[in-house]
N, CA, C and O of each residue as an XYZ file, in Angstrom:
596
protein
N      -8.970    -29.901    -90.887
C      -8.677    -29.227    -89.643
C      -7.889    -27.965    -89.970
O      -7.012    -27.887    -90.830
N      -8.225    -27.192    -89.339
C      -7.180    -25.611    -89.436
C      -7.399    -24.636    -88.213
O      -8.400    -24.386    -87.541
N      -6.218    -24.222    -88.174
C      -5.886    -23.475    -86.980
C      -4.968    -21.764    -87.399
O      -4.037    -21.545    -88.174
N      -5.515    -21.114    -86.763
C      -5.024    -19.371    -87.073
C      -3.828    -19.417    -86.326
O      -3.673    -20.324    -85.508
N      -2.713    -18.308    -86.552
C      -1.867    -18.187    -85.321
C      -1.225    -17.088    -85.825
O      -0.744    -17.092    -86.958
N      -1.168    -16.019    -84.985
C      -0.315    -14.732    -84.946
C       1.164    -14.840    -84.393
O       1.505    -15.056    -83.230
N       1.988    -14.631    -85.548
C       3.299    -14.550    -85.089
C       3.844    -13.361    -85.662
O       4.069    -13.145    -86.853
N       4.085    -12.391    -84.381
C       4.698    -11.161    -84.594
C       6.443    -10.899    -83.866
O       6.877    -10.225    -82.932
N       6.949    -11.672    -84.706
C       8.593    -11.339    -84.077
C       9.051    -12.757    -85.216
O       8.379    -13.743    -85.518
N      10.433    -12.359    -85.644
C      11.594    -13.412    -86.265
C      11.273    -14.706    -85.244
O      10.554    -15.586    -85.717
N      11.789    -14.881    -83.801
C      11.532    -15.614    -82.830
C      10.320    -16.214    -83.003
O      10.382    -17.433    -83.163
N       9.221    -15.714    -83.018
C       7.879    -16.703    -83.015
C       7.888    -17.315    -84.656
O       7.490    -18.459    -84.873
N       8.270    -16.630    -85.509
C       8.301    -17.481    -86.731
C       8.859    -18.541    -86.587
O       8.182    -19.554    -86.763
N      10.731    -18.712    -86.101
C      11.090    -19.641    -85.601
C      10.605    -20.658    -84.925
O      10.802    -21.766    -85.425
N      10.065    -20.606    -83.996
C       9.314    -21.564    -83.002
C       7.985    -22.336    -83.633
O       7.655    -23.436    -83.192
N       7.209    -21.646    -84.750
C       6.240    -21.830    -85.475
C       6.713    -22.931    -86.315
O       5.969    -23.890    -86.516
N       8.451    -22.851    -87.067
C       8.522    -23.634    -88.266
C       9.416    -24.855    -87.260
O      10.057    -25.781    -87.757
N       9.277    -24.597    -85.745
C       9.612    -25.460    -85.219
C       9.270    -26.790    -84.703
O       9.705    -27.940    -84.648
N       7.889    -25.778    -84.213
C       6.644    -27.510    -84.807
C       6.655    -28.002    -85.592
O       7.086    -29.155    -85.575
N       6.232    -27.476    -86.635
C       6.037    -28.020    -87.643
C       7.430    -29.234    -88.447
O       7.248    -30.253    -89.113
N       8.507    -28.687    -88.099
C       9.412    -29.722    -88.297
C       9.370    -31.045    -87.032
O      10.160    -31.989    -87.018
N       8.656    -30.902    -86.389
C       8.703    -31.893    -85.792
C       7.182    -32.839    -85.687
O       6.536    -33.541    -84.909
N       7.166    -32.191    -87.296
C       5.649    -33.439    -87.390
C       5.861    -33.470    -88.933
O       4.795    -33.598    -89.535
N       6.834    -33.395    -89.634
C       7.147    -33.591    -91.002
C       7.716    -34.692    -90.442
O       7.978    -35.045    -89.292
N       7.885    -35.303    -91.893
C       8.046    -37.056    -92.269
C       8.819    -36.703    -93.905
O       8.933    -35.685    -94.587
N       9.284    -38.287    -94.075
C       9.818    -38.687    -95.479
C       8.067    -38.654    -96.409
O       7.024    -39.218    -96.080
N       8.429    -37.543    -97.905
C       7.404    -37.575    -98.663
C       5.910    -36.452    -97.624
O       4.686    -36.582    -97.644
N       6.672    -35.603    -96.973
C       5.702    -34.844    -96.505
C       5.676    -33.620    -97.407
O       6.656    -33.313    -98.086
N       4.380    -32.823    -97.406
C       4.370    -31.960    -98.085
C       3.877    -30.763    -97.970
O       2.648    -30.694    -97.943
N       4.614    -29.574    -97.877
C       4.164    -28.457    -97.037
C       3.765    -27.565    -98.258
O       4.618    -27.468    -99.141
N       2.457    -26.829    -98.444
C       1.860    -26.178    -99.290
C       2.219    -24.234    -99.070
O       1.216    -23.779    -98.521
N       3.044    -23.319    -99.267
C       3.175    -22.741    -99.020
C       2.727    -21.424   -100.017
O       3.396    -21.234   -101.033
N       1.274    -20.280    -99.618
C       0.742    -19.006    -99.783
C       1.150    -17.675    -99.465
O       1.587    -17.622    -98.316
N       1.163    -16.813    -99.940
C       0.836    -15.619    -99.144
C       1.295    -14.517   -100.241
O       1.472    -14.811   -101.424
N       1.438    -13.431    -99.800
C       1.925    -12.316   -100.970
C       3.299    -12.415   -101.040
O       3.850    -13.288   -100.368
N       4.261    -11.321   -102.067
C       5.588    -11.578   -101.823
C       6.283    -10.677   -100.839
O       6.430     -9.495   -101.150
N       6.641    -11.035    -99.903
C       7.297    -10.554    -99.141
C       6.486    -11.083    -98.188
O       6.001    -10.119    -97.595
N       6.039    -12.187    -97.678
C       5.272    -12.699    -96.611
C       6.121    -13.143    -95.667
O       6.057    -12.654    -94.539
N       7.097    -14.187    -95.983
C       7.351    -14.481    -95.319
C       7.695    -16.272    -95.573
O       8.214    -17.034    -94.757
N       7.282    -16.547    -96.768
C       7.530    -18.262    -97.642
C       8.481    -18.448    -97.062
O       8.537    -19.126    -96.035
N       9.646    -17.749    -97.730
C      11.620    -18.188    -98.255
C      11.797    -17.921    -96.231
O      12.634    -18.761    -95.898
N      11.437    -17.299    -95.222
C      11.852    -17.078    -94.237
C      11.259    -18.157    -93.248
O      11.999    -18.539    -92.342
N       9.965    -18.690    -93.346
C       9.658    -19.616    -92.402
C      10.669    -20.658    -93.275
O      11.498    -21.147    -92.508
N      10.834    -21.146    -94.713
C      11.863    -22.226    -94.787
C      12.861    -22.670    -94.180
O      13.301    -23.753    -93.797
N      13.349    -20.732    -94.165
C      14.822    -21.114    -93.625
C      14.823    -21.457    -92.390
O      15.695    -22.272    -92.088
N      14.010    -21.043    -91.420
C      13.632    -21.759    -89.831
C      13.876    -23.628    -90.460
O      14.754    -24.490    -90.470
N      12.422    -23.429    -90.916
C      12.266    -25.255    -90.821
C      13.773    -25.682    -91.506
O      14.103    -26.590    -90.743
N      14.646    -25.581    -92.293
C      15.674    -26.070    -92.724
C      16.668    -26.218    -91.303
O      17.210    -27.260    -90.934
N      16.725    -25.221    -90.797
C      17.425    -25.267    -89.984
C      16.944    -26.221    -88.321
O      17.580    -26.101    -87.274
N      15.983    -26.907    -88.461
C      15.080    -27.317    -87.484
C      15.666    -28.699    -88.284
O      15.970    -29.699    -87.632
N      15.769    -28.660    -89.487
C      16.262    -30.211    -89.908
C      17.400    -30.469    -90.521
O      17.715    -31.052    -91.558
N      17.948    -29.926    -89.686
C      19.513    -29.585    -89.499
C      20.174    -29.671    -90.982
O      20.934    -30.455    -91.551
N      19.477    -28.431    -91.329
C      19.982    -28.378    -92.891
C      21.229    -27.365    -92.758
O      20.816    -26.236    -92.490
N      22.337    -27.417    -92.843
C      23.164    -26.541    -92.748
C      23.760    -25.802    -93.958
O      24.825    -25.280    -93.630
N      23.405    -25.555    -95.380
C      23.162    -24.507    -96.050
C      22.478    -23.557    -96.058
O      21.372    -23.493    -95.522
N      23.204    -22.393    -96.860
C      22.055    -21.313    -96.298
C      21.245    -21.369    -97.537
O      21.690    -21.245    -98.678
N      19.914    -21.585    -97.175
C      18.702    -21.566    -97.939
C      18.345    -20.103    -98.650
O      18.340    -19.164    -97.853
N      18.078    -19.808    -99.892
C      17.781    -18.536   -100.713
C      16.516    -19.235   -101.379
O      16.066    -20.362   -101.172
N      16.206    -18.527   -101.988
C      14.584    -18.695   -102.788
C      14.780    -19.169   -103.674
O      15.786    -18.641   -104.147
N      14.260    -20.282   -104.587
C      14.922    -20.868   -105.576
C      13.923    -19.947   -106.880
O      13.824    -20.503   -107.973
N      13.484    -19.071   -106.750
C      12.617    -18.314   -107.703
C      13.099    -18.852   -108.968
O      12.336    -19.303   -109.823
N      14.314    -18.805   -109.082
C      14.662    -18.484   -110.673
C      14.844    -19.810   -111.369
O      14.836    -20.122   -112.560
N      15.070    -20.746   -109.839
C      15.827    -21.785   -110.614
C      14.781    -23.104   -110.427
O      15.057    -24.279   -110.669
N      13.166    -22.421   -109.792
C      12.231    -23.621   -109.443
C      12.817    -24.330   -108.550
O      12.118    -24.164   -107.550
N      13.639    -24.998   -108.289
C      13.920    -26.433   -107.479
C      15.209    -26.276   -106.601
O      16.300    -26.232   -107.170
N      15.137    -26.203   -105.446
C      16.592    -26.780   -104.715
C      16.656    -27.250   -103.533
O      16.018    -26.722   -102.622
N      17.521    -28.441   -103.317
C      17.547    -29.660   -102.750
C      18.838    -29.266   -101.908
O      19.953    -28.967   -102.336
N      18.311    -29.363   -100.376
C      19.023    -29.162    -99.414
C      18.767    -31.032    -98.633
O      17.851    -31.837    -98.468
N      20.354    -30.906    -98.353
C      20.531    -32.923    -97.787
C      20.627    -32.187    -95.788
O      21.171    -31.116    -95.520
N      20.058    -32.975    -94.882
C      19.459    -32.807    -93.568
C      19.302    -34.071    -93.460
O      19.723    -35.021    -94.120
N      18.399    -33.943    -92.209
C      17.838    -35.078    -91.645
C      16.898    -35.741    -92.566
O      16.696    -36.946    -92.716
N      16.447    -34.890    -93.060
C      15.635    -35.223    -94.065
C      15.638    -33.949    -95.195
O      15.387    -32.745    -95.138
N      16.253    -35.326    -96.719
C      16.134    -34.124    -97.843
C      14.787    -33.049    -97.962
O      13.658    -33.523    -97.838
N      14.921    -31.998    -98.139
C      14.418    -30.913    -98.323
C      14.462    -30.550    -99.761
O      15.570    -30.522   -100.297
N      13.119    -30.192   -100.644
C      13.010    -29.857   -101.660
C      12.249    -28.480   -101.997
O      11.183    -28.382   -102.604
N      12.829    -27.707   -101.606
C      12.434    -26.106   -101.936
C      12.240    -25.671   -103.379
O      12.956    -25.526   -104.371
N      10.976    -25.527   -103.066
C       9.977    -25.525   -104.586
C       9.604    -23.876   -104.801
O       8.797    -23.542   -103.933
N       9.890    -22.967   -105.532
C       9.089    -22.092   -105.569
C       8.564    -21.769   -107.262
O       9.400    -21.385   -108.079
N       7.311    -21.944   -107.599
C       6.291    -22.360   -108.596
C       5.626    -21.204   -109.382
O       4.783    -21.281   -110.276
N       6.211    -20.111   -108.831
C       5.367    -18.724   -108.817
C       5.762    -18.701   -110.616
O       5.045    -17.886   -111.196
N       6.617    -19.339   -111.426
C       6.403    -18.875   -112.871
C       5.657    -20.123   -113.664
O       5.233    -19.873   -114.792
N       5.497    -21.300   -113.189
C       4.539    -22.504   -113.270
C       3.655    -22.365   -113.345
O       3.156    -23.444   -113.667
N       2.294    -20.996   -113.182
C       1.294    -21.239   -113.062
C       0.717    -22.377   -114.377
O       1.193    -22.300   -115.510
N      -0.174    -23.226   -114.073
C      -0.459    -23.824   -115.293
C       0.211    -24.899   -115.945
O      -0.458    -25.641   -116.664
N       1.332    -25.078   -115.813
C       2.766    -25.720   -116.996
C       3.794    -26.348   -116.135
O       5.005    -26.468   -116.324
N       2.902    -26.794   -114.959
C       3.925    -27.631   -113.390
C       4.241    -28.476   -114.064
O       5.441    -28.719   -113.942
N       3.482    -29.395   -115.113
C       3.635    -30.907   -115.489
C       5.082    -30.689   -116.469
O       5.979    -31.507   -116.672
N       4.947    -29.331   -116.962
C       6.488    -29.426   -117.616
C       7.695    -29.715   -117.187
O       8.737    -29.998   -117.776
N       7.412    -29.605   -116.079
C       8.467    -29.524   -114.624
C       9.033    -30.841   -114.198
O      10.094    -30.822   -113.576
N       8.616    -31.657   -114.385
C       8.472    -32.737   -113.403
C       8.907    -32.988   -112.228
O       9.562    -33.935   -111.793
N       8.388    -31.832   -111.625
C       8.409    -31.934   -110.222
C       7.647    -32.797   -108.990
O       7.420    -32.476   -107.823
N       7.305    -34.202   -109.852
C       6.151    -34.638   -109.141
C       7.288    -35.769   -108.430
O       6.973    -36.183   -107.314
N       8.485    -36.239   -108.985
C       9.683    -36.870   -108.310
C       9.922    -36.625   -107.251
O      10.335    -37.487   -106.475
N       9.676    -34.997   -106.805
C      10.179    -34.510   -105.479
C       9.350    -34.733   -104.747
O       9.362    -35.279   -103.644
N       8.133    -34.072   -105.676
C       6.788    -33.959   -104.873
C       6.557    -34.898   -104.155
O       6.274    -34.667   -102.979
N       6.602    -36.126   -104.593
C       6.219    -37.337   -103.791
C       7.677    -37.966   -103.686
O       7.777    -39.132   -104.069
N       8.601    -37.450   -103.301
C       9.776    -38.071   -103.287
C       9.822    -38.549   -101.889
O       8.750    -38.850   -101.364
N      10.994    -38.668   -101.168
C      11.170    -39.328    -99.581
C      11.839    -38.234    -98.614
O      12.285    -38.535    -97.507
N      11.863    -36.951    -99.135
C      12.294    -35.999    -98.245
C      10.811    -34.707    -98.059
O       9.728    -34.787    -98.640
N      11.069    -34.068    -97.487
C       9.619    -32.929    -97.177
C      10.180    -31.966    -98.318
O      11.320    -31.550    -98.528
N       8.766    -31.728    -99.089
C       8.817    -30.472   -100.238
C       7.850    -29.967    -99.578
O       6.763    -30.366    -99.159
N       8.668    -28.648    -99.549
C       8.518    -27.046    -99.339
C       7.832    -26.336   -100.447
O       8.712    -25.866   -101.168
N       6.769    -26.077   -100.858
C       6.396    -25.498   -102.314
C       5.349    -24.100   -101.987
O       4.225    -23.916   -101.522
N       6.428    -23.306   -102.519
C       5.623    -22.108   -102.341
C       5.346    -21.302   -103.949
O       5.897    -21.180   -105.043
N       3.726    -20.748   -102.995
C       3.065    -20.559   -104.792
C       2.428    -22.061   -104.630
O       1.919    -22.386   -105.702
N       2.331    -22.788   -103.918
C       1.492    -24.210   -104.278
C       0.070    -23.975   -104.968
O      -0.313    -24.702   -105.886
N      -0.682    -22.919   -104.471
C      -1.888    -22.877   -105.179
C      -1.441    -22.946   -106.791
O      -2.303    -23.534   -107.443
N      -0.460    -22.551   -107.484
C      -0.348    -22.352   -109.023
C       0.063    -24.125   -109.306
O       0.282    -24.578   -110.429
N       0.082    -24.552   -108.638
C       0.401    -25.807   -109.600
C      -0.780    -27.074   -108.490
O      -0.368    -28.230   -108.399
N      -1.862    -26.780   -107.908
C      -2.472    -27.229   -106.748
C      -3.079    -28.601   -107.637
O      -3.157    -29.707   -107.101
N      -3.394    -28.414   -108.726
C      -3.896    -29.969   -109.729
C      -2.879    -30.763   -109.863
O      -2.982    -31.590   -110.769
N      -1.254    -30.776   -108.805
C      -0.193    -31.630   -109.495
C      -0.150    -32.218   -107.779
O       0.595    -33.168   -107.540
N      -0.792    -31.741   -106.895
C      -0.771    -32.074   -105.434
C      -1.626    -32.668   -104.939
O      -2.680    -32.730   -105.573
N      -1.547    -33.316   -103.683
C      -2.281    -34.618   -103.192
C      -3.463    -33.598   -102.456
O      -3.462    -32.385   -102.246
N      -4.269    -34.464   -102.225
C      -5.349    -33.650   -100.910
C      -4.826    -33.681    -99.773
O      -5.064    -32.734    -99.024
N      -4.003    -34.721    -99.333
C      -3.704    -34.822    -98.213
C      -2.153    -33.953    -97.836
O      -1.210    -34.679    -98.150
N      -1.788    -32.892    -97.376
C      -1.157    -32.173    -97.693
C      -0.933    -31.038    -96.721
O      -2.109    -30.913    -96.382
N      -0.246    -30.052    -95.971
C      -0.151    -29.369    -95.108
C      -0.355    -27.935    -96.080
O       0.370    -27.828    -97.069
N      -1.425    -26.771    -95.749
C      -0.960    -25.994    -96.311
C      -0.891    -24.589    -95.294
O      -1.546    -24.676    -94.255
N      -0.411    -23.771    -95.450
C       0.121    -22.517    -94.959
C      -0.223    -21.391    -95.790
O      -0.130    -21.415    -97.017
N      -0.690    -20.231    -94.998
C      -1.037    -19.120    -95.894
C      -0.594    -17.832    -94.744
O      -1.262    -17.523    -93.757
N       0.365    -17.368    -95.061
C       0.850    -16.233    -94.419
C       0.375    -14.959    -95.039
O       0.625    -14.870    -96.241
N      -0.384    -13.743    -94.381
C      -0.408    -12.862    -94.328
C      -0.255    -11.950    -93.326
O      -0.079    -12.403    -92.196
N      -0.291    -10.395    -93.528
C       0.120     -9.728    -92.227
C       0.513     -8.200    -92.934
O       0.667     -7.961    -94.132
N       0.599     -7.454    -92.013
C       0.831     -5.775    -92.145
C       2.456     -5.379    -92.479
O       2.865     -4.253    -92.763
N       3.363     -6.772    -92.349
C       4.587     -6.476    -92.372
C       5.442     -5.641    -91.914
O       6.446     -5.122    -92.402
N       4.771     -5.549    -90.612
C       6.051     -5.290    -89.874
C       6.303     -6.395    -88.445
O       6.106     -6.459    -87.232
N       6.756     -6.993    -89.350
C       6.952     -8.645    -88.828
C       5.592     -9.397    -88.317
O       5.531    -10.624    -88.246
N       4.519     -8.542    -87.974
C       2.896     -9.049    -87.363
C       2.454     -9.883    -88.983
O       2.366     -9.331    -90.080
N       2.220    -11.429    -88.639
C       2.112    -12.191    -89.597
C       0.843    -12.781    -89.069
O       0.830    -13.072    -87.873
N      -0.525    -13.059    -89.994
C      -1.123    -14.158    -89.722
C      -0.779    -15.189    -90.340
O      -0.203    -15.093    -91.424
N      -1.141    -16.713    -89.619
C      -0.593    -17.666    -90.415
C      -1.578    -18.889    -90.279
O      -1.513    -19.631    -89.299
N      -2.379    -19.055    -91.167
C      -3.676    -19.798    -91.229
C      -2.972    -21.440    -91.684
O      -2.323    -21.557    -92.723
N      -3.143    -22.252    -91.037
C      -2.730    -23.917    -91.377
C      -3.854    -24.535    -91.592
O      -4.849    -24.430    -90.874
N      -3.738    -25.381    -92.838
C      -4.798    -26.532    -92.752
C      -4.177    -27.788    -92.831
O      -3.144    -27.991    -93.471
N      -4.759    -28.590    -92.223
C      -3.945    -30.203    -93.121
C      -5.089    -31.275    -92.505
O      -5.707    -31.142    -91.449
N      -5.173    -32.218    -93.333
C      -5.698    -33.224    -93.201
C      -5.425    -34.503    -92.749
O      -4.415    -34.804    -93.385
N      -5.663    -35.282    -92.158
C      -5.165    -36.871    -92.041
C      -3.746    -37.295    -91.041
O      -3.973    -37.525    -89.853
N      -2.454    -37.379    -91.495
C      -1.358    -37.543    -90.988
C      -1.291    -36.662    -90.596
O      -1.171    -36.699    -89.372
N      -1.310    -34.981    -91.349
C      -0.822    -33.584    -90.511
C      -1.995    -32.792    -89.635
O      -1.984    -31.598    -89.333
N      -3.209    -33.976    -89.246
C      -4.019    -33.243    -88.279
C      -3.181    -33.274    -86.949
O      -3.758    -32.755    -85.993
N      -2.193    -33.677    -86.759
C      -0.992    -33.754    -85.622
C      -0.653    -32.502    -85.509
O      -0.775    -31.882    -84.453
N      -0.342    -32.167    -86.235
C       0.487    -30.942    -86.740
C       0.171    -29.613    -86.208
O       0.799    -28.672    -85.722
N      -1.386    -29.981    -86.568
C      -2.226    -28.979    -86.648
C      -3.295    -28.688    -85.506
O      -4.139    -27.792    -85.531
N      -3.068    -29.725    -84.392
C      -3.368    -29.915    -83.152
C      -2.130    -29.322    -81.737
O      -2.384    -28.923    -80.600
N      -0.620    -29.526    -82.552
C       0.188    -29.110    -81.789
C       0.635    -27.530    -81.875
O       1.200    -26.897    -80.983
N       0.283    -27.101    -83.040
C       0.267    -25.584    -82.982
C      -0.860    -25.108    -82.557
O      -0.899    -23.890    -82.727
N      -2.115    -25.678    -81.914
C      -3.579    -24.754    -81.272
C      -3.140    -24.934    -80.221
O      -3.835    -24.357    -79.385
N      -2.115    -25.580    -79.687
C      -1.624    -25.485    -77.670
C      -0.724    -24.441    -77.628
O      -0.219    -24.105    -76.557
């Protein structure tokens, strides 16, 4: 299942990573695309804050992995120097751990991820006008039914 959606303002991003936190689960897994400067590290910080993560969330670029405690642990993945060499990582603890991983750059490590899986692909002209293409399968066809209303 997949659904398009134009969000042009900070506010509609918000509201966007607002659904979506409210159809994440323990061991959910959000697949996160787009160029740099899309917009990854900024819909996070919505959804973190939707799960009442009260640190302030930064990009874990450098450091691969960081674990924000909420309603539900949060594992902010960003993979972009992994292409290929995820398994070195062992990031598959998180991956399938009991809190929602956030993994952006998921296509570079996509042979270490389930099929069943939420993914997100943000593009857009940047000036805040974002497209934001969702797919998900199975559990997150919910998901993906409550953002086409």
């Amino acid at each position: 299942m997949e659904t398009i959606i134009k969000v042009a303002s900070l506010q509609e991003m918000d509201r966007f990573a607002k659904t979506i936190s409210e159809h994440v689960f323990p061991g959910a897994i959000v697949g996160l695309t787009g160029e740099l400067g899309s917009g990854k590290t900024t819909f996070t910080k919505f959804l973190a804050a939707h799960l009442n993560i009260n640190d302030t969330v930064t990009s874990p670029t450098f450091t691969i992995l960081k674990v924000y405690p909420g309603k539900l642990p949060l594992y902010h993945m960003d993979v972009y120097r992994l292409e290929g060499i995820g398994y070195d990582y062992e990031l598959d603890d998180f991956i399938y751990g009991s809190g929602v991983s956030v993994i952006e750059w998921a296509s570079y490590i996509r042979e270490m991820l389930p099929n069943e899986m939420l993914e997100i692909d943000i593009s857009g002209n940047f000036d805040n006008e974002r497209i934001i293409r969702v797919k998900g399968s199975g559990v997150y066809e919910k998901c993906i039914q409550a953002l086409s209303h």
